[in-house]
N, C-alpha and C positions, 0 to 999 in steps of 0.2 A: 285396342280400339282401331287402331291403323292396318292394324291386317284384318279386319271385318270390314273396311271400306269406311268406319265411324270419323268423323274428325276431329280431332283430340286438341287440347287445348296446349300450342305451342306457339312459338313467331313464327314468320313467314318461312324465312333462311333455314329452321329447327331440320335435325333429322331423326330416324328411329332405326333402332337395330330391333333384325329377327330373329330370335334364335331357331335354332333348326330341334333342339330337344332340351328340355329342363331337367337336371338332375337336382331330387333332394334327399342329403341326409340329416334330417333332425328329428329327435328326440331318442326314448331310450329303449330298445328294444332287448334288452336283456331276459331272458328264460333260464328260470330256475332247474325246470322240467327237462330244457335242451342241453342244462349245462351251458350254455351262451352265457358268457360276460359283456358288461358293455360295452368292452374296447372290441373283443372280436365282435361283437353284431355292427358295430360302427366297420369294422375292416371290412367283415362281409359286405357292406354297402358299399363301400369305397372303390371294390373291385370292381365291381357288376356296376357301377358307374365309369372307372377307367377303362374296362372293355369297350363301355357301349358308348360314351364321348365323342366327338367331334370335337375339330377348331371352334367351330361356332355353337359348342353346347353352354349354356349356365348353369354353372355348379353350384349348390348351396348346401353350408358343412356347418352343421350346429354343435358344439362339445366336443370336437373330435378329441383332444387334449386336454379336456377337464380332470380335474381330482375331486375326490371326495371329500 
């Protein structure tokens, strides 16, 4: 809302960060057909997020570490 110009509901003092890029990886993109497992499609994402990151990116990692 605050980088649209909107005013967002804070106090006066409040402040807001921007991120400059959002990275996500959640859910499960496992392929039978690719041979892709859940951990390598979760790694695959991990990568092509640590390439493409910044200081100022937000990551978001759903299951990386889950079991069955």
């Amino acid at each position: 809302m605050a980088c649209s110009g909107l005013n967002i509901p804070a106090d006066e003092n409040s402040s807001i960060y921007v991120f400059d890029y959002i990275f996500a990886d959640i859910g499960d993109d496992q392929s039978i057909a690719d041979s892709l497992s859940t951990f390598s499609s979760h790694m695959l994402n991990i990568v092509d997020i640590v390439n493409n990151a910044t200081s100022n990116s937000l990551i978001l990692v759903d299951e990386l570490g889950s079991r069955n």
